[in-house]
C-alpha positions as CSV (number, residue, x, y, z in Angstrom):
1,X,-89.3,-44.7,59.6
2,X,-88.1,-45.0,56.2
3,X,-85.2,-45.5,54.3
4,X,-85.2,-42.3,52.1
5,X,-82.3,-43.6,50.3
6,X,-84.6,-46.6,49.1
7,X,-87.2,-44.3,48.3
8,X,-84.8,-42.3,45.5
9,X,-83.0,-45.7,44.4
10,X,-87.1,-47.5,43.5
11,X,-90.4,-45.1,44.1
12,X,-92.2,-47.5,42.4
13,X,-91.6,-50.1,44.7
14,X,-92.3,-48.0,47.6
15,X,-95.4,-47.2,46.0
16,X,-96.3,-50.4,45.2
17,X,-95.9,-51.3,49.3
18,X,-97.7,-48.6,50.6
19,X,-100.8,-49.5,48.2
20,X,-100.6,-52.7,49.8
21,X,-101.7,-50.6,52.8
22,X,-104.5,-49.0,51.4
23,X,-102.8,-45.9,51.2
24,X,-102.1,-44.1,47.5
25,X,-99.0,-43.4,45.9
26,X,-96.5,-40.8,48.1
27,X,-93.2,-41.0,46.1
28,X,-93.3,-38.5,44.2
29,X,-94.2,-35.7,47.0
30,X,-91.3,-37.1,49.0
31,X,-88.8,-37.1,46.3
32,X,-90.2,-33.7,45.3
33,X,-89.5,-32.8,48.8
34,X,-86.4,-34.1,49.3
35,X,-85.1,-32.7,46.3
36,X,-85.6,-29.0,47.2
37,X,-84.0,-29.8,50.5
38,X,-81.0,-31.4,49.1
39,X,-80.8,-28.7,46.5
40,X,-80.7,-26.1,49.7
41,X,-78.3,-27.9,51.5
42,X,-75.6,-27.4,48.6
43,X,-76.9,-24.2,48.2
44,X,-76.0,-23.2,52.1
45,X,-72.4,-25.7,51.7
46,X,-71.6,-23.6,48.6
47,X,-72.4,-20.6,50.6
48,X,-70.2,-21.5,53.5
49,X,-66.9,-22.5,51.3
50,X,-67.3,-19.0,48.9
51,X,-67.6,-17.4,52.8
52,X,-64.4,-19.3,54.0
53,X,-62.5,-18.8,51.0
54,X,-63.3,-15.3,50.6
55,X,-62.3,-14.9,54.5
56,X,-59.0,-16.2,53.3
57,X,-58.7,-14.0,50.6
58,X,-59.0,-11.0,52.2
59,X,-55.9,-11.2,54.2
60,X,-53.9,-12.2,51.6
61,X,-55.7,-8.9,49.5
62,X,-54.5,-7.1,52.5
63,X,-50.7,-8.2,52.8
64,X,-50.5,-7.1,49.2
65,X,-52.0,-3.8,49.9
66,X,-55.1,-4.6,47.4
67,X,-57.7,-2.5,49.7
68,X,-59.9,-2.7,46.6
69,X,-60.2,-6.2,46.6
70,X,-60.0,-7.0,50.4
71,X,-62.8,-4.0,50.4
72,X,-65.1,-6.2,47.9
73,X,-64.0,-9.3,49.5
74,X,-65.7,-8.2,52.9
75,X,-68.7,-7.0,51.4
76,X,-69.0,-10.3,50.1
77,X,-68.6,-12.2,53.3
78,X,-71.0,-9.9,54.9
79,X,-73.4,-10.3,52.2
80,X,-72.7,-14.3,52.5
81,X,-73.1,-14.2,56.7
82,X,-77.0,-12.7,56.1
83,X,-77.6,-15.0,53.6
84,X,-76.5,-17.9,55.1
85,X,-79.3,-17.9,58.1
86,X,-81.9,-17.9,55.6
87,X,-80.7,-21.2,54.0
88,X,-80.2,-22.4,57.2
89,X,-83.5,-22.2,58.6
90,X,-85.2,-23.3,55.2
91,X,-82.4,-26.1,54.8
92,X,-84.3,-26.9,58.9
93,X,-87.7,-26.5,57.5
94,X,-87.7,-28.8,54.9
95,X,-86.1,-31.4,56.7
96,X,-88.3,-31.2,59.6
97,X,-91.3,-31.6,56.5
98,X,-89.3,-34.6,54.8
99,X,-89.0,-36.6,58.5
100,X,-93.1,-35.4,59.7
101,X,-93.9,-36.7,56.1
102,X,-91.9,-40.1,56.3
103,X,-93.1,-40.4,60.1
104,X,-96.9,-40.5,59.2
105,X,-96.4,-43.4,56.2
106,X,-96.8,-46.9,57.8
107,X,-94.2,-49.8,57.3
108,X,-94.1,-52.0,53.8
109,X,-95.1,-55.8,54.3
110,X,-93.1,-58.0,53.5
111,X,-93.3,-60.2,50.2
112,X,-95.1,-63.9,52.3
113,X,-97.7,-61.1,53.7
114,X,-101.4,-61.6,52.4
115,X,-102.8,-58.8,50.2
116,X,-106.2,-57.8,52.1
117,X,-107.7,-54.9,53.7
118,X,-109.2,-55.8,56.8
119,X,-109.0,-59.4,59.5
120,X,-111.8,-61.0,57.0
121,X,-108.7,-61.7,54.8
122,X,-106.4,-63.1,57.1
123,X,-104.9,-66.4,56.5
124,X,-105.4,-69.0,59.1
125,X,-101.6,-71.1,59.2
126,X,-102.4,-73.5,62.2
127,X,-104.8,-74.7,64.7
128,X,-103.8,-76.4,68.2
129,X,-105.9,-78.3,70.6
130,X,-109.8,-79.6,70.3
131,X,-112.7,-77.1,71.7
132,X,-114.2,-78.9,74.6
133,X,-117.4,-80.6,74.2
134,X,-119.8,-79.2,77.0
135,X,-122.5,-80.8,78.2
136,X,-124.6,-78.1,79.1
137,X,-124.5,-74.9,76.7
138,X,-121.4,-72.8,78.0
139,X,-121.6,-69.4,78.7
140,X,-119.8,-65.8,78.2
141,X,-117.3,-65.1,80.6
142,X,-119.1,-61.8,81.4
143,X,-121.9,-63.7,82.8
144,X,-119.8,-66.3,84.7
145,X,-117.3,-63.9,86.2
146,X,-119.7,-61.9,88.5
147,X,-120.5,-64.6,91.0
148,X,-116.6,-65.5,90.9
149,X,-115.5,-62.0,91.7
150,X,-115.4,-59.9,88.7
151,X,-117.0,-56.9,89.4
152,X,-118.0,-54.7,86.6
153,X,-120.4,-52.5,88.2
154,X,-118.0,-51.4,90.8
155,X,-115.3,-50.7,87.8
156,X,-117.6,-48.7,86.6
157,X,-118.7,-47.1,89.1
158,X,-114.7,-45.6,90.5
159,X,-114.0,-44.9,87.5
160,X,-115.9,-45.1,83.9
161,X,-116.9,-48.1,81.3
162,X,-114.3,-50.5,80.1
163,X,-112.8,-50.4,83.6
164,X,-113.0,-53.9,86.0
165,X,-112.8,-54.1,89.9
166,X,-111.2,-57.9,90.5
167,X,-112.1,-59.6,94.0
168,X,-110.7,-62.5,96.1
169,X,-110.5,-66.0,93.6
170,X,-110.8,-63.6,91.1
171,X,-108.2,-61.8,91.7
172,X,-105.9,-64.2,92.4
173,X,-106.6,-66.2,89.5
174,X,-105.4,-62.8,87.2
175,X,-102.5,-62.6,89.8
176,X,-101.3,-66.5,89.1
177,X,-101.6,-66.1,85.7
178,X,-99.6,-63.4,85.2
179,X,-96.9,-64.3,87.6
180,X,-97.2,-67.6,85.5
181,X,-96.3,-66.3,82.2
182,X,-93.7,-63.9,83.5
183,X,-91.8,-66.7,85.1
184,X,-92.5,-69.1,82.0
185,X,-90.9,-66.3,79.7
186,X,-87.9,-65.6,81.8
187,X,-86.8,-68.5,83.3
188,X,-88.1,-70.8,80.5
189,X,-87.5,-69.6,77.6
190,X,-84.8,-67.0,77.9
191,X,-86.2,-63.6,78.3
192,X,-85.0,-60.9,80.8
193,X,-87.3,-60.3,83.4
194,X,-87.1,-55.9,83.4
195,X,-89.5,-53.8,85.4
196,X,-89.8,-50.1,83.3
197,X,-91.7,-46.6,83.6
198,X,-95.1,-46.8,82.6
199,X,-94.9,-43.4,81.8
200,X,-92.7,-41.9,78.9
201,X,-91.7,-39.2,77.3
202,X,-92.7,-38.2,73.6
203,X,-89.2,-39.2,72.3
204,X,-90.3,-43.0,73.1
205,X,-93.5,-42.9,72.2
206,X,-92.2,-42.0,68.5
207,X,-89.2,-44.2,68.9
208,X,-92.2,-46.9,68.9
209,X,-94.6,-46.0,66.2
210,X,-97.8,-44.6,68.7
211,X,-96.7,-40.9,68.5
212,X,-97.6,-39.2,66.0
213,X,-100.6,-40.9,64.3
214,X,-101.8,-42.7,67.3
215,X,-102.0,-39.9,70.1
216,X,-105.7,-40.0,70.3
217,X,-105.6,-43.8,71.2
218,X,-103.4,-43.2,74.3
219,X,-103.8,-41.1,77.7
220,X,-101.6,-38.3,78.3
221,X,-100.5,-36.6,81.8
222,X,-100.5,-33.2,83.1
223,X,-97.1,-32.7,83.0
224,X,-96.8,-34.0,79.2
225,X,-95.9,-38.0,80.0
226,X,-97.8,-40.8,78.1
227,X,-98.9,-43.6,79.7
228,X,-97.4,-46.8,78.0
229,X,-100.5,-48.7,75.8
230,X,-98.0,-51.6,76.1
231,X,-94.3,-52.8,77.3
232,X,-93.4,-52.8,74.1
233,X,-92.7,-48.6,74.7
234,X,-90.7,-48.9,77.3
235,X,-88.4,-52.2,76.7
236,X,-87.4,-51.5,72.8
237,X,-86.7,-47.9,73.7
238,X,-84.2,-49.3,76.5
239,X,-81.6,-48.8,73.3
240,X,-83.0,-45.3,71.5
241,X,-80.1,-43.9,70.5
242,X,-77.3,-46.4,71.6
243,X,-74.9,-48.4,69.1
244,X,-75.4,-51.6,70.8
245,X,-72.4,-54.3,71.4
246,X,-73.4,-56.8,68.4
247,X,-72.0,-59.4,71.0
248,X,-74.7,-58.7,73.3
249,X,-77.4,-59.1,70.2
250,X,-80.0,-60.3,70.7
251,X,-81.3,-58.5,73.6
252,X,-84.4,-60.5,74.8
253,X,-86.6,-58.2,77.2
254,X,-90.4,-59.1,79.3
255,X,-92.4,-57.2,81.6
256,X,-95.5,-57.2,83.1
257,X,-97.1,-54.0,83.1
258,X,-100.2,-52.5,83.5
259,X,-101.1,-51.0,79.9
260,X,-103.8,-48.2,79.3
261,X,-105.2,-47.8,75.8
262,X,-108.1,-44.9,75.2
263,X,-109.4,-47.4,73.0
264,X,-110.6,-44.7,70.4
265,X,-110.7,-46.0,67.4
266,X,-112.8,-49.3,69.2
267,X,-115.9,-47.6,70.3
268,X,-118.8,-49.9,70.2
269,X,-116.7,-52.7,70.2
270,X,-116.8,-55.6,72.8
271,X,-118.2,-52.8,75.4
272,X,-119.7,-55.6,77.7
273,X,-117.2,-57.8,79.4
274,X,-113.4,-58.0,80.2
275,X,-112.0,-58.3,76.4
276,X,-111.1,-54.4,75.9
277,X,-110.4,-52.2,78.9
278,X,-109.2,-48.8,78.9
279,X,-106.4,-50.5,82.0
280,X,-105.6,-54.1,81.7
281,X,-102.2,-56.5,82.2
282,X,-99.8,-58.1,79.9
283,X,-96.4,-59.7,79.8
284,X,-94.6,-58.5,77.1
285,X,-91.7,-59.5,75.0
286,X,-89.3,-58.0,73.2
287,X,-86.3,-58.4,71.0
288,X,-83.1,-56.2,69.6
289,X,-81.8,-58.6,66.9
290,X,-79.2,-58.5,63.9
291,X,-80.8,-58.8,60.8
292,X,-79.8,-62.1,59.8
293,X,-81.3,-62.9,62.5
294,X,-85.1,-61.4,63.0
295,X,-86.9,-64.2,61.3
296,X,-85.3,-66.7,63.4
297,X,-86.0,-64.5,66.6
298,X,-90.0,-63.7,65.4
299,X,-90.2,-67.9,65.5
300,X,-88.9,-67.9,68.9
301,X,-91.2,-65.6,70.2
302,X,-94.2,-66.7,68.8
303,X,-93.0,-69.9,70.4
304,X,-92.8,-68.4,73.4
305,X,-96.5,-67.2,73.3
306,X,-97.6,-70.2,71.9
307,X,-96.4,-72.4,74.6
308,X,-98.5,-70.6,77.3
309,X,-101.4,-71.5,75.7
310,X,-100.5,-75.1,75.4
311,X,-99.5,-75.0,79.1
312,X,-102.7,-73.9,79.5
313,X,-104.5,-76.5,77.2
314,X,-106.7,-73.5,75.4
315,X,-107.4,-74.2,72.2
316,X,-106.0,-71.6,69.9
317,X,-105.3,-70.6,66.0
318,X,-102.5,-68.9,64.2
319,X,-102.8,-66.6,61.7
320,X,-100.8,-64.8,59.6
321,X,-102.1,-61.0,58.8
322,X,-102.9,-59.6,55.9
323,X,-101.6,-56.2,54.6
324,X,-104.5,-54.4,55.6
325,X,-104.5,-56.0,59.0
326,X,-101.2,-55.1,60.6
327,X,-100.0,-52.8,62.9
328,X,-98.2,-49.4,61.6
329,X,-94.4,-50.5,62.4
330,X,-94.6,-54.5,61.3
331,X,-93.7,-55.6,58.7
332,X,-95.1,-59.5,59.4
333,X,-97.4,-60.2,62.0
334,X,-98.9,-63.7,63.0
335,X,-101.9,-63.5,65.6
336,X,-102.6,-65.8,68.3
337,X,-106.5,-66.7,68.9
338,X,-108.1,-68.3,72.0
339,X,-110.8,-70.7,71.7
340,X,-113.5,-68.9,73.1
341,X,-116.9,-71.7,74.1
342,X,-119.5,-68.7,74.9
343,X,-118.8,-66.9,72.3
344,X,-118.0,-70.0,69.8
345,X,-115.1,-68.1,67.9
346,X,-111.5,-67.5,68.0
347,X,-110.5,-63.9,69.6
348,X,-107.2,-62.3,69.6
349,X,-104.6,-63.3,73.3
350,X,-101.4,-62.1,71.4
351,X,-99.6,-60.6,68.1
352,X,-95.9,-61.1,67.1
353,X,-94.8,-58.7,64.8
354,X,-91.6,-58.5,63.5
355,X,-90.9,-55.2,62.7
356,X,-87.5,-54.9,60.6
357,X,-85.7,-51.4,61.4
358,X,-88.4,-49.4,60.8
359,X,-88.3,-48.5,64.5
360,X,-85.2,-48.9,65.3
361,X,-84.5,-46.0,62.5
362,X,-87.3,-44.1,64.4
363,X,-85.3,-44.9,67.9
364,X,-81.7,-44.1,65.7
365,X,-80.8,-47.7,67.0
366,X,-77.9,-49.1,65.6
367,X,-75.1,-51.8,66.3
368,X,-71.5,-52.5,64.5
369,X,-71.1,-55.5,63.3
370,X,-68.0,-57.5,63.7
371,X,-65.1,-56.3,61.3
372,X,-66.9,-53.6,60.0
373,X,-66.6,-49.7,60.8
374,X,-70.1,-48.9,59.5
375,X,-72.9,-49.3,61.9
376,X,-76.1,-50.3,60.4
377,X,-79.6,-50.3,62.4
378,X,-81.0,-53.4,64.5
379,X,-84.1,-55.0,63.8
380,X,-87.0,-55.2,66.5
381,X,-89.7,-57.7,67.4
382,X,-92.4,-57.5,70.2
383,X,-95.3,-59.7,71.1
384,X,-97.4,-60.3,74.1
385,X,-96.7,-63.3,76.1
386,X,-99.2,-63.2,76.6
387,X,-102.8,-60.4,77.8
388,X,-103.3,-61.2,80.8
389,X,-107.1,-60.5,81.2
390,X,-107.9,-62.4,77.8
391,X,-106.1,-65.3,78.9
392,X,-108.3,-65.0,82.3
393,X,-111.5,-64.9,80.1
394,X,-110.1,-67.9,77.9
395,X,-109.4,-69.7,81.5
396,X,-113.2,-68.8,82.5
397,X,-115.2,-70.0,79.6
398,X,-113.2,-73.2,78.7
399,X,-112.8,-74.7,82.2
400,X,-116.6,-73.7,83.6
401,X,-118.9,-76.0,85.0
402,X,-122.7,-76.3,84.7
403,X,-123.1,-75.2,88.7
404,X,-120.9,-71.7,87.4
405,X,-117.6,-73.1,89.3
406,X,-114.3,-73.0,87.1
407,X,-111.8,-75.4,87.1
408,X,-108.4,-74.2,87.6
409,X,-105.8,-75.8,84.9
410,X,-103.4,-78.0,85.9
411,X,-100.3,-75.5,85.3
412,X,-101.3,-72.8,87.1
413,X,-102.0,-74.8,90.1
414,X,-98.2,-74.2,91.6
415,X,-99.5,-70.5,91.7
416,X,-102.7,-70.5,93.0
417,X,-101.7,-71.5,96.5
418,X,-103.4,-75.0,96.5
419,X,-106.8,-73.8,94.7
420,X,-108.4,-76.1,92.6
421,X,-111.5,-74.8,91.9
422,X,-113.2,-71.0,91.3
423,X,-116.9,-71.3,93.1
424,X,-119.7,-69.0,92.7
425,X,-119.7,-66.4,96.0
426,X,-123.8,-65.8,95.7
């Protein structure tokens, strides 16, 4: 959400970010509409003073045995009391329009964010590791995984496309991985291991930036729930509306969840395989920072993310999105992308973003800070830490062998039970 104080003190600016989005200029509308609702509201505060005064008055008409005036002073108030409503609800109305229009208008990129308008124009900051040099040409992981247990025609079958049915090595090669991470994240590198509702109420789902532009990218229940497209929902909302103790800042969260995207806005894309599912698995982390301290914390975290890859020894790039790229709360985001042999390119295993207080504005999350009596809002920060199916297809293609076995990496071994080796079952 924005500031709509900034908006009044520099439109031009805030026009100037949102055309960095793509999107064309909105100042004026909001400033338009802000106006009449600010000019309301002192029309309704006028309105209640003259109504209190007048109140006043007419007892003090009354002592003095001024019936005339205490007579003209209660017509008054009664004329004030049914006028008074009617400001009141418009006063509602427009404010209601002001925070719908402000809800819909992404978050401004910061200044070191490439201008661009789609992943083309990405900037590439980093590469880590060297792409194995196979032998024998490598394959997809969509047609290595069936002999070692992924079952997609079974997935489909239960319940639809873009849903997988794991089995035996399989299976516990997705379960090792993710209990990998999880334990990597907490008891590594400082985040707190939370286990959360993966269904939420519309209050979060706002708090986060999904609800309301993104409702037709998520699944809803019966009874008016959302499932959660990500952790991310759940673990920042853990302070929506709390003033949080700035000695406890920052709050570093992870989870592993189940997350369940409708993938709407993806249809035709990556339909064969295990790289978009409507259900898949990710650790996610999370983190309620001061200010001061967001850029440091978005560092850390892409750390974080960064070192399960190295553990892993997949080759993977970072890059830093471009305007046009990023989701609709960051305001910086740096991708994380696998080395992927069958297909020969880099895909997406995890994005950092660091979004600023736009949520936490959203969420009305706020903490004092010491010595002052203000509060002002935290900033927030998520990333995943990382998908656990994409890292299992990164896993697949990079350590497969010409008979269709798959090595399994050194530092997972601990949590594969002894395992050393994923063989074809037919």
């Amino acid at each position: 959400m924005h500031d709509i104080r900034l908006i009044r003190e520099n439109p031009e600016a805030f026009d100037a970010g949102l055309a960095r989005r793509g999107m064309e200029p909105q100042a004026a509308g909001i400033l338009a509409l802000d106006e009449e609702r600010r000019a309301v509201a002192t029309r309704m505060q006028e309105a209640q003073s003259r109504r209190n005064d007048a109140s006043k008055a007419i007892g003090k008409a009354m002592s003095l045995g001024d019936s005339a005036t205490a007579d003209a002073l209660k017509a008054e108030v009664a004329q004030l009391k049914d006028t008074l409503p009617a400001l009141e609800a418009q006063e509602k109305d427009l404010t209601t329009r002001l925070q719908d229009e402000l809800a819909r208008l992404p978050q401004i990129p910061v200044a070191e964010v490439p201008d661009g308008e789609d992943e083309s124009q990405n900037v590439e900051v980093s590469r880590w590791g060297t792409p194995r040099a196979f032998a024998f040409t490598p394959k997809e992981h969509a047609d290595i995984g069936p002999a070692l247990g992924l079952d997609f025609e079974t997935g489909a079958l239960l319940s639809g496309a873009r849903f997988t049915f794991l089995k035996g090595q399989m299976a516990r090669l997705h379960r090792a991985l993710a209990q990998f991470m999880l334990d990597t994240q907490s008891g590594q590198n400082g985040y707190v291991e939370c286990a959360v509702p993966l269904m939420v109420k519309d209050e979060a789902m706002f708090g986060t930036g999904q609800l309301p532009k993104f409702a037709d990218d998520l699944f809803r229940t019966t009874d008016g729930r959302w499932l959660i497209p990500t952790a991310e929902v759940s673990l920042t909302n853990a302070v929506q509306g709390q003033i949080v103790d700035a000695s406890a800042l920052p709050l570093r969260m992870t989870a592993l969840t189940p997350c369940f995207r409708s993938e709407a806005g993806a249809a035709g894309r990556d339909t064969r395989g295990f790289i978009r599912q409507h259900q898949f698995e990710k650790v996610e982390l999370v983190c309620i920072a001061r200010p001061e301290d967001s850029e440091a914390e978005h560092e850390k975290m892409m750390r974080a993310a960064e070192g399960i890859l190295e553990a892993l020894e997949l080759p993977y790039r970072k890059v830093l999105l471009c305007s046009g790229d990023m989701g609709f709360t960051a305001r910086k985001t740096f991708d994380l992308e696998v080395w992927l042999p069958g297909q020969q390119a880099y895909r997406e295993i995890s994005s950092i973003s660091n979004c600023g207080d736009f949520q936490a504005r959203r969420m009305n999350a706020r903490y004092r800070p010491e010595g002052s009596k203000k509060t002002e809002f935290v900033h927030t920060l998520n990333g995943s830490g990382l998908a656990v199916g994409r890292t299992l297809v990164a896993v697949l293609e990079n350590y497969q062998q010409e008979d269709g076995s798959v090595i399994v990496p050194e530092a997972l071994k601990p949590w594969m039970g002894g395992m050393e080796r994923l063989v074809p079952l037919n």
